[in-house]
N, C-alpha and C positions, 0 to 999 in steps of 0.2 A: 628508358622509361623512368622516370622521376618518381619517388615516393609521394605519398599522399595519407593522409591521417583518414585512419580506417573511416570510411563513410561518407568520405568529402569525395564533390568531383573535382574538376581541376579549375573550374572557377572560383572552390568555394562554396558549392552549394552541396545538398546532401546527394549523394548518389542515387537516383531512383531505386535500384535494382535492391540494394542494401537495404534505402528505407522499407520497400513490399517488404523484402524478409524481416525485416526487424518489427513490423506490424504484422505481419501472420504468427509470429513466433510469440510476442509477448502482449499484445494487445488485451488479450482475454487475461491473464493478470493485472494488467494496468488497473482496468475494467474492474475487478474482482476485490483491488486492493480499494479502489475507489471507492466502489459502490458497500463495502465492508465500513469504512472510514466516515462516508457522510452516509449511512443509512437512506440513499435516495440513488433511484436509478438514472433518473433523468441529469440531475448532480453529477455522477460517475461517469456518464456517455459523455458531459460536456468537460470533464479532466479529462478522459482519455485522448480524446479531441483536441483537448490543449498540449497535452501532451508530447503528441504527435506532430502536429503545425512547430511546436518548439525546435522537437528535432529535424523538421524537414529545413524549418526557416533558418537555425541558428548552426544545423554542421556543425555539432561539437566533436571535438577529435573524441572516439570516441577508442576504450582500448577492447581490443578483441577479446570475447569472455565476459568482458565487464556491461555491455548494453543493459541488460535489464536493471542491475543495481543503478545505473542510469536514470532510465525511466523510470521507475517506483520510486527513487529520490525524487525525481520530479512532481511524479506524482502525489506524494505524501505532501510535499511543499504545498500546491497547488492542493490539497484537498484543507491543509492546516489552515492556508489563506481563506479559506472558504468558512471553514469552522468558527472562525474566529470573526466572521461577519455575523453581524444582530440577527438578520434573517436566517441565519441558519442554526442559529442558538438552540431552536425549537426542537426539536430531536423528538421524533416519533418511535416509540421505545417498543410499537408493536409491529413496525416494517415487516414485511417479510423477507425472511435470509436465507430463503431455500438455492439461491445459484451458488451459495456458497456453500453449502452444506448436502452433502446428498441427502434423498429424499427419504425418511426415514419409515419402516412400518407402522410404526408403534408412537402415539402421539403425545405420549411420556416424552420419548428421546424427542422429537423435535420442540417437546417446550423446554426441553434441558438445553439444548442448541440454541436458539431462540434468547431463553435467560441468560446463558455466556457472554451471547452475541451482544446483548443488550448491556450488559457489567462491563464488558471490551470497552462499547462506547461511551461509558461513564468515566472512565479510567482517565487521569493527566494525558497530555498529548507525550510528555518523553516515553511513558510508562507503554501507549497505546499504540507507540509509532516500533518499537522494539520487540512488543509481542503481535502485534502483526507480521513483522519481516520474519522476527523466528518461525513462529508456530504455524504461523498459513502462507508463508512463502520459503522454509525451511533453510533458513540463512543464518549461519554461524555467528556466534561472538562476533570475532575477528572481523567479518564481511560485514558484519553492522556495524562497527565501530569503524573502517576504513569509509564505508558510506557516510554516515554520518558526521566524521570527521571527530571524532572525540575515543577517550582511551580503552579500551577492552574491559579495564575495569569498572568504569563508568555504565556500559553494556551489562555488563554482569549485576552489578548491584541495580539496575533500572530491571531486567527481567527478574531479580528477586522482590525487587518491593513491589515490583506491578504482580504478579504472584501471587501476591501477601493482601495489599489491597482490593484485586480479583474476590480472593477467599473473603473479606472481607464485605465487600459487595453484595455478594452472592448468601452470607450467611443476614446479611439485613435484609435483603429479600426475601429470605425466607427459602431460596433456589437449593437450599443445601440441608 
């Protein structure tokens, strides 16, 4: 039996059985990081979608462990491409972020949630793209700087001044 780069079949296309589990397993992330990113649901369903068609069409060798930082690169790309079209400029600052956020009692905490969510999307994309992966997808330094392709410290300093800026945000708002 011949090797094959995890998820290819042996023509080269994606393995069905791989793709199902790699869409049952991180879909609802993809989905989550999306619809967090462009503040629109319908937006999110159609990155996750792209997403997905990406990896079914393109069989990237893909390395065992490493799929979802995959996909959520993908994803991110694909949601930046989107952001950075005029149409999407518009940013609706009162969406609602409750799939992201459990559903809170007290309606204090969900406009505390809410105002975050909203200063996130205010944030630069390097700033927004680093505390997204950390904070709501719990990915190290290291793993974000290997995704991202840039140095660890680079990582570090983008999660301190998005931090910084966040606070910053949130204190012009009045949120603090």
């Amino acid at each position: 039996m011949s090797e094959r780069p995890h998820g290819q079949a042996g023509d080269g296309r994606m393995d069905e059985a791989i793709f199902e589990e790699l869409y049952e397993k991180y879909a609802t992330d993809v989905l989550r990081v999306s619809y967090f990113y462009l503040g629109d649901r319908q937006q999110a369903e159609d990155v996750t979608q792209d997403v997905f068609v990406r990896l079914l069409t393109n069989a990237p060798d893909l390395v065992p462990g490493r799929e979802k930082a995959w996909l959520l690169k993908v994803a991110l790309n694909r949601c930046r491409d989107l952001w950075r079209a005029a149409w999407v400029k518009r940013v609706v600052l009162g969406s609602p972020a409750m799939e992201l956020t459990p559903a809170p009692d007290q309606m204090d905490d969900r406009l505390e949630r809410q105002e975050l969510l909203q200063a996130i999307r205010r944030l630069p994309t390097d700033f927004r793209d680093v505390i997204l992966l950390h904070y709501y997808q719990g990915y190290g330094i290291a793993e974000i700087a290997e995704m991202m392709k840039v140095p660890e410290g680079t990582i570090s300093s983008r999660l301190s001044r998005g931090r910084k800026k966040l606070e910053d945000i949130l204190k012009e708002s009045g949120a603090r």
